[in-house]
Structure formats: structure tokens, C-alpha cells
C-alpha positions in Angstrom: -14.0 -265.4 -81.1 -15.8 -263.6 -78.4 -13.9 -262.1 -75.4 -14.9 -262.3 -71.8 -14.3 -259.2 -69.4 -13.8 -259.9 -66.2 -13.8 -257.3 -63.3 -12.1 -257.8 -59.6 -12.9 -255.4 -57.4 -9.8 -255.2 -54.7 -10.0 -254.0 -51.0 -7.1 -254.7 -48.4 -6.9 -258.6 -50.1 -3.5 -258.8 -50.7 -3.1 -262.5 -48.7 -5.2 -263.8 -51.3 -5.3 -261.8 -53.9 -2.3 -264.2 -56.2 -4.2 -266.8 -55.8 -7.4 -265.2 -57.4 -5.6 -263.6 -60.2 -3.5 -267.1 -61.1 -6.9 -268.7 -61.3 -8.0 -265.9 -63.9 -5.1 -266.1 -66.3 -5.7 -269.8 -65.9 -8.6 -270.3 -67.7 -8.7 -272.6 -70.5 -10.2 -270.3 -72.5 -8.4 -267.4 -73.1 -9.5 -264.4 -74.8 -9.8 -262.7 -71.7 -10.0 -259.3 -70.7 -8.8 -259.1 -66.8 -9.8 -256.0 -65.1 -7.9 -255.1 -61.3 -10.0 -252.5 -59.8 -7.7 -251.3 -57.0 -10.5 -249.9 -54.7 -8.0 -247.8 -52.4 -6.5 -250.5 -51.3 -4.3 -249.6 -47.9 -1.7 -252.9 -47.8 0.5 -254.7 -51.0 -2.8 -254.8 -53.2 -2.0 -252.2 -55.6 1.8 -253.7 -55.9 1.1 -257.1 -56.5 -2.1 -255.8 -59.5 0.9 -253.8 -61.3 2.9 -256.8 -61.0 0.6 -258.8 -62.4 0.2 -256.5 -65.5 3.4 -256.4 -66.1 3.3 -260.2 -66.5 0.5 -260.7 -68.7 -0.7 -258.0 -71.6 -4.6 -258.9 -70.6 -4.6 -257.0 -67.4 -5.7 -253.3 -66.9 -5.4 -251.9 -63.5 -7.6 -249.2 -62.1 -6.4 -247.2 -59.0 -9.1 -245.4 -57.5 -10.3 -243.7 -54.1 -12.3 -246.3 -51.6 -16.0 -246.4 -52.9 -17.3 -249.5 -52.7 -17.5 -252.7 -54.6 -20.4 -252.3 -56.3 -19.0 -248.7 -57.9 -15.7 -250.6 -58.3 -17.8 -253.1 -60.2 -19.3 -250.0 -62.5 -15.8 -248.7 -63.3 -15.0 -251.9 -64.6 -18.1 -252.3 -67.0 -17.5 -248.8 -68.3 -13.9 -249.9 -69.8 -14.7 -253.3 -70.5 -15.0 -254.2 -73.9 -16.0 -258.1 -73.9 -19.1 -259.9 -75.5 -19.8 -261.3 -71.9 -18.5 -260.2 -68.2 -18.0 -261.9 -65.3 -17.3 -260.3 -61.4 -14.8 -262.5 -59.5 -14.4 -261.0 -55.6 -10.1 -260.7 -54.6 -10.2 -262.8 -52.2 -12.2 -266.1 -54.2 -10.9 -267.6 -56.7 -12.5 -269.8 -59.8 -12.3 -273.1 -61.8 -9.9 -273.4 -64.6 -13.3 -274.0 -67.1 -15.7 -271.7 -65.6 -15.2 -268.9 -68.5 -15.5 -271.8 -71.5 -18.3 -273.8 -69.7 -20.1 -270.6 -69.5 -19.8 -269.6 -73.2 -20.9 -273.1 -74.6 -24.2 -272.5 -71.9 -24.9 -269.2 -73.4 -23.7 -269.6 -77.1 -27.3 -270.1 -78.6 -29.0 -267.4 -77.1 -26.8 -264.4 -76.5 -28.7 -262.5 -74.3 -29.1 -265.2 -71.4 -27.9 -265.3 -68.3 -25.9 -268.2 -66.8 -25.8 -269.2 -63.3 -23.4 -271.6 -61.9 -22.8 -273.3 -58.2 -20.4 -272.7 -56.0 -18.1 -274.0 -53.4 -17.7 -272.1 -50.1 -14.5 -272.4 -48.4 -12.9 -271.0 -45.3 -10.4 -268.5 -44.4 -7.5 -271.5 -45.2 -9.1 -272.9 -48.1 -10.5 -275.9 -47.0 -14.0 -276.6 -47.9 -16.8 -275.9 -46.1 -19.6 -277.4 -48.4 -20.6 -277.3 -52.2 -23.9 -275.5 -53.8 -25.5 -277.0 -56.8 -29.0 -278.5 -57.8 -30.9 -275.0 -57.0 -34.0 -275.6 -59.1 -35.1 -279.0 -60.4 -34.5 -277.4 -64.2 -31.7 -275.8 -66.0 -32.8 -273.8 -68.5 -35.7 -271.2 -68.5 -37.1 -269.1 -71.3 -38.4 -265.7 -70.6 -41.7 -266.2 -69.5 -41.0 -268.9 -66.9 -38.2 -266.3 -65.2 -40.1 -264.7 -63.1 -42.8 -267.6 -62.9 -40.8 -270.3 -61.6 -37.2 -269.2 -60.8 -36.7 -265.8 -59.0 -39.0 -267.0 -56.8 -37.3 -270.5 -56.5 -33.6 -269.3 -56.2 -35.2 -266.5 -53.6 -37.0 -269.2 -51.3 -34.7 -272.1 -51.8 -34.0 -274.4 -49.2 -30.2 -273.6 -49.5 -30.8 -270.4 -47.4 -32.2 -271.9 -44.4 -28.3 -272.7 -43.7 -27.9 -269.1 -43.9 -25.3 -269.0 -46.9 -27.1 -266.5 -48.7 -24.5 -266.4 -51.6 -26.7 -267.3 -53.8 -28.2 -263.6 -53.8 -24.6 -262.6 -55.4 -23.4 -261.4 -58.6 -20.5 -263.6 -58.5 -22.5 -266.6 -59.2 -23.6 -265.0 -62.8 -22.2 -264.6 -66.6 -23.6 -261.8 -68.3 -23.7 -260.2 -71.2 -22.1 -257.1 -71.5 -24.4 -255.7 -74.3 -27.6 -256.1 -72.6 -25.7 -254.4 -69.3 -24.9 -251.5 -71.7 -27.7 -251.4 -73.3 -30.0 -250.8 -70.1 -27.5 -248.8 -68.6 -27.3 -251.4 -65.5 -25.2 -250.9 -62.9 -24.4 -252.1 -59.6 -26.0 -250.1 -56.3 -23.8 -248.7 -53.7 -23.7 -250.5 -50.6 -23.8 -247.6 -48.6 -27.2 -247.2 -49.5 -28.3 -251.0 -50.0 -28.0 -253.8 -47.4 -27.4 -256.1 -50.0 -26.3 -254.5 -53.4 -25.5 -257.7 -55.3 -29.4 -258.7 -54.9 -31.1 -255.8 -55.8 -28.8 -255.0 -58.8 -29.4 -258.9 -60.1 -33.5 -258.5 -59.5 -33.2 -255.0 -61.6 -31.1 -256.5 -64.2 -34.0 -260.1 -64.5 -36.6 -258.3 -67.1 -33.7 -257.7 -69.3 -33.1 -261.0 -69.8 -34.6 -264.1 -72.3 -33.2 -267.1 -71.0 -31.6 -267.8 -67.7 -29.2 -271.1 -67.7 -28.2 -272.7 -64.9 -25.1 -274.9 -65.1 -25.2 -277.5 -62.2 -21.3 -277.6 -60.7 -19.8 -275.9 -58.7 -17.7 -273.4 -60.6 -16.8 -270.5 -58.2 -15.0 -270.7 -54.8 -16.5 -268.5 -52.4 -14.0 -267.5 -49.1 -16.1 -266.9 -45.9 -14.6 -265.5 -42.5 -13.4 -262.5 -45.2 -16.5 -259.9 -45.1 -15.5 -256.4 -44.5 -16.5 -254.5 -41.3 -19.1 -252.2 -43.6 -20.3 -255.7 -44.9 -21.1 -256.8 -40.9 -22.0 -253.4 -39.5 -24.8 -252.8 -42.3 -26.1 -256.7 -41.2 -26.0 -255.5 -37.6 -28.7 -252.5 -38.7 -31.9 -254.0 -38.6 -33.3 -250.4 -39.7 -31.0 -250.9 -42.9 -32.7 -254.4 -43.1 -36.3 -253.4 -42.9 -35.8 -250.6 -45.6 -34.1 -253.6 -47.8 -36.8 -255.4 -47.4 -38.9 -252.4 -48.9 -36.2 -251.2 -51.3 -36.9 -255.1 -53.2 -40.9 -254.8 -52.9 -40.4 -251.3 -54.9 -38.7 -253.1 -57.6 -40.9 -255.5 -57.6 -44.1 -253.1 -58.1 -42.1 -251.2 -60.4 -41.0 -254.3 -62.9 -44.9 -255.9 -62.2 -43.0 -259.3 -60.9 -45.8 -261.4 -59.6 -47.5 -261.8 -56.3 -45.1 -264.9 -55.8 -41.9 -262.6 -56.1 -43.0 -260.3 -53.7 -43.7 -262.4 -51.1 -40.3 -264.6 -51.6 -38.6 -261.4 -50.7 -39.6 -262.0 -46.9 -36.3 -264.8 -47.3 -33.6 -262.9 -47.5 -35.4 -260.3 -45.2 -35.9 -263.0 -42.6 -32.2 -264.7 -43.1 -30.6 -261.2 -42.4 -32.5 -260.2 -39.3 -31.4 -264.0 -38.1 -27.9 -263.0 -39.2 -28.2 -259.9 -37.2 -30.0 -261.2 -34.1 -27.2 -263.4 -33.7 -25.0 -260.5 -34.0 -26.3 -258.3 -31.6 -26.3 -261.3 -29.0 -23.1 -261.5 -29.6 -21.7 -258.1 -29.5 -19.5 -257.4 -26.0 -22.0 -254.7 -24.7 -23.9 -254.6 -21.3 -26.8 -257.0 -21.2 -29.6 -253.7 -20.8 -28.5 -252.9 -24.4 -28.5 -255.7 -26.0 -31.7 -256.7 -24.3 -33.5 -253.2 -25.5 -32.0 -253.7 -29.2 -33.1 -257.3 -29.5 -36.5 -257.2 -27.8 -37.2 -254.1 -30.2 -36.8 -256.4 -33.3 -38.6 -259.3 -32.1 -41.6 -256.9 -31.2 -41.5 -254.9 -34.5 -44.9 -255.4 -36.7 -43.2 -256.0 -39.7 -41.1 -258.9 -38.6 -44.9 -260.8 -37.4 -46.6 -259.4 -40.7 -44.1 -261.7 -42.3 -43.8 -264.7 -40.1 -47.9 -264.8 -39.7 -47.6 -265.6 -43.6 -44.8 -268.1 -43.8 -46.1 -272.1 -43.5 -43.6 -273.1 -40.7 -43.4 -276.5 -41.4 -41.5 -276.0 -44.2 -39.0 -274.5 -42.2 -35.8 -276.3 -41.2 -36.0 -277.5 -37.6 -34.1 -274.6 -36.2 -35.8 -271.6 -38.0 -38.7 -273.5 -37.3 -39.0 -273.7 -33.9 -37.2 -269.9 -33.7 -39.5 -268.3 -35.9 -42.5 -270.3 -33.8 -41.0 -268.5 -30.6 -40.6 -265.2 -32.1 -44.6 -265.5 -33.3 -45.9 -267.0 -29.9 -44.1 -263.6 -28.1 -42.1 -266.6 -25.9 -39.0 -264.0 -25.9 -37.2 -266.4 -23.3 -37.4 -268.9 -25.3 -36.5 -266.6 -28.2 -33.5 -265.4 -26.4 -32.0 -268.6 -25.7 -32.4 -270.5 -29.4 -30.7 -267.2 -30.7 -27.9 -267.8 -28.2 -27.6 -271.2 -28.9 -27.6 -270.3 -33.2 -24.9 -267.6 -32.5 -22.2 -269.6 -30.7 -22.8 -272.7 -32.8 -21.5 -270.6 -35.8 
């Protein structure tokens, strides 16, 4: 019977943290390996993980100094001993069949990947909307990977809401051999804007079949990001040298020329992020005016637009990303002001 790890990284989460566990222990399937990676947690986080061990001989906890997610995420795979791993966030919580509807998706080809929807919710739990049907199939071999679906899931239509959770590692089963195997690990996110992204890209030539299971298994909390999380989204230097981190990995894996330029999405859905940030920020006007006419001038923000087909665009980006090329920066200005305080 093969057993699942499953690693929770835990920051400061200690108002939802029950909740997250309880859905864990849940599962219907249950030879489960729970891992509580207590990332120097400051408030009851560390209390209520002992707790929890104490309750249920599945559960190892992990104190450790504040790092990061994505190196709380490595601790975990080095003590896990599973067949298959999963990374849950502390304050999210999951469906009672994700784990078992996950196995039966990967059972005939081991080293696959599954990805499954999700359902974003707010601060209170009430939902906000549900994320399925992100490619037209549900299975691809090797070959047709990086063909047909990095590109797809990089470019797809769901990110022109700006929910760019599809980009995380939450949203994926793995298997824990191949991680071990390649020695894969998770980026910090002190050195990469989005470390979720760029770990999953690195980790794609491992893989033989990707799976995509169309429901929405995984309940994703907004309104929780952590101030490193929105400061590093507020750095549009940090965004650019993203952008350039991905086309690295790209030249260094050989992905396609269709990889490489779907890589200009997330690049273009963070600088709208952090536009919208910066408008919104309580500093005088001559500030925020410098810092946001210095991104809508930069070259490679045009370089990018020049090449996007704007019709395709949602009405909004559309006629934003139309003002930003024409150099209309009053018009600019006011869409972005209009974007931010709709949010």
C-alpha cells in the first residue's frame, strides 16, 4: 500500500492552522505521513503542531529558525519517506478525497505528475470562485508536456483574473522518488519572485506523464500572503530578473520557442500586480509618480507587449496594455487606479 507524505510549512497561521491539519488526518485514504514544519513560528503555531502529534501517531513536527517556505518545503522532503508527496500551505485546507483521487490518477504510471483545481476562498472561508477545465485534455505523455501544456497552463485565460495560483506547487502530486532522484528542491524566495514556479518548470523534464484531474480539490485562502510575499511583488527589479531567471531555465532545459515566450504571462500579471500596488501605497504623489512612470517606460516591459496579440486580451488588460504601448501614461494612470481600488 503506498504512503503519501505530506509537508505543511507553518508561519504565524495559528487562526487557521486546526482547520488545515483536521482536513489532513481526514483523508479517506489513510496511510499518510503528515509533516508540521514549524518555520519559527512567533504566535500558538508550534503549540497547537505538538498537540496535534500527540493526537495522532502520523505526525512529525519540525521546529526550525524562520527560512522560508520553500526551504521549509526541502526539510520536509529530506525526512519524508512516502511513495508520493503532496505540499498543503497552513492556512488552506483540502478535500477529504484529494490524497486517494490522486493515487488512482497516478497508479499506472508512477512517475507522473497530477494536477488538480482548486477553490479560492477568502479570509472567512467563503468562496470566492472555483478553478478547473485548464487545458481542453487531461492526460499528456512526455512528449506533448512541453508541446502543448507548460505553455497552456502558463498562458491560460485563468490568469487574466490575476489569480495566478495556478503557478503553485500546492496544486501538484508528486512522486517522491523522482524528487530524490534529481535532487529537486524548492528555491528560496528570497532570491526568486515566485519560487513555486520556477521549482515546478525545473522539476517538468523529469516527468513522463502529466495528469490533470478536473475538480477542484484544494482550497486556496487569499487576503493571507505574508509581507515578504507583497514586498517582493512591489519590486519590479525582482520581477524583471524573474522574468530572466525562467528564460534561463528555459535555454538550459531546450523548452521550445513557445515556452519561452509564454513566460511574458506571469511576467506581465506581476508587474499589473505591482503597478496596482505602488498606486496604492500611502506615499507622496512625486514618488509614486517617478516609480510608476519608470516601469511603464522600461524597454523590457514594450519588448513584451509589442509581441502579445491584444485581442486576445480580456477587456481590461486589453485596453491597459494598449495604453501602456501607445505611451498614453494618463490614460495609463487612471485604468491602473481604477484596477487597484476595484480589488
Amino acid at each position: 500500500m503506498d504512503k503519501v507524505s505530506i509537508v505543511v510549512p507553518i508561519y504565524n497561521t495559528e487562526k487557521y492552522l486546526d482547520e488545515c491539519i483536521e482536513s489532513i488526518i481526514n483523508q479517506t485514504y489513510k496511510n499518510l505521513e503528515i509533516i508540521l514544519v514549524n518555520d519559527g513560528s512567533k504566535d500558538k503555531s508550534p503549540q497547537i503542531c505538538n498537540e496535534w502529534a500527540i493526537k495522532d501517531n502520523r505526525i512529525i513536527v519540525i521546529h526550525k529558525l524562520n527560512e522560508g517556505a520553500g526551504i521549509s518545503r526541502n526539510r520536509g522532503i529530506e525526512i519524508s519517506t512516502g511513495n508520493y508527496i503532496l505540499f498543503v500551505d497552513s492556512d488552506d485546507y483540502i478535500a477529504p478525497t484529494l490524497v486517494e483521487k490522486c493515487l488512482n490518477a497516478i497508479s499506472k504510471s508512477p512517475s507522473a505528475m497530477v494536477m488538480f483545481g482548486t477553490t479560492n476562498i477568502n479570509e472567512c472561508g467563503e468562496i470566492i470562485n472555483k478553478q478547473t477545465h485548464y487545458t481542453n485534455k487531461y492526460i499528456f505523455e512526455r512528449d506533448e508536456i512541453q508541446k502543448e501544456l507548460l505553455p497552456e497552463l502558463l498562458f491560460s485565460k485563468n490568469l487574466q483574473t490575476q489569480d495566478i495560483r495556478i503557478y503553485t506547487c500546492m496544486a501538484n502530486f508528486y512522486s517522491l522518488d523522482i524528487i530524490k532522484k534529481t535532487n529537486w528542491k524548492f528555491k528560496s524566495e528570497k532570491e526568486y519572485l515566485s519560487e513555486d514556479l520556477f521549482s515546478i518548470i525545473s522539476l517538468i523534464p523529469y516527468i513522463t506523464k502529466f495528469v490533470i484531474i478536473d475538480e477542484p480539490l484544494y482550497y486556496y485562502r487569499h487576503g493571507h500572503e505574508s509581507l515578504s510575499s507583497s514586498s517582493r511583488l512591489n519590486d519590479y527589479e525582482m520581477i524583471k530578473k524573474f522574468y530572466k531567471q525562467c528564460i534561463e531555465l528555459c535555454e538550459k532545459y531546450n523548452f521550445n520557442g513557445n515556452v519561452q515566450k509564454s513566460m511574458s504571462e506571469p511576467y506581465l500579471s506581476f508587474t499589473i500586480t505591482c503597478l496596482k500596488s505602488k498606486i496604492r501605497q500611502k506615499k507622496p504623489f512625486t514618488e509614486k509618480y517617478k516609480e510608476i512612470n519608470a516601469i511603464l517606460k522600461d524597454e523590457l516591459l514594450h519588448k513584451l507587449l509589442n509581441e502579445r496579440k491584444l485581442r486576445e486580451e480580456k477587456i481590461s488588460r486589453h485596453l491597459l496594455f494598449a495604453a501602456i504601448k501607445s505611451k498614453n501614461y494618463l490614460l495609463t494612470w487612471l485604468l491602473i487606479y481604477l484596477q487597484a481600488h476595484k480589488d
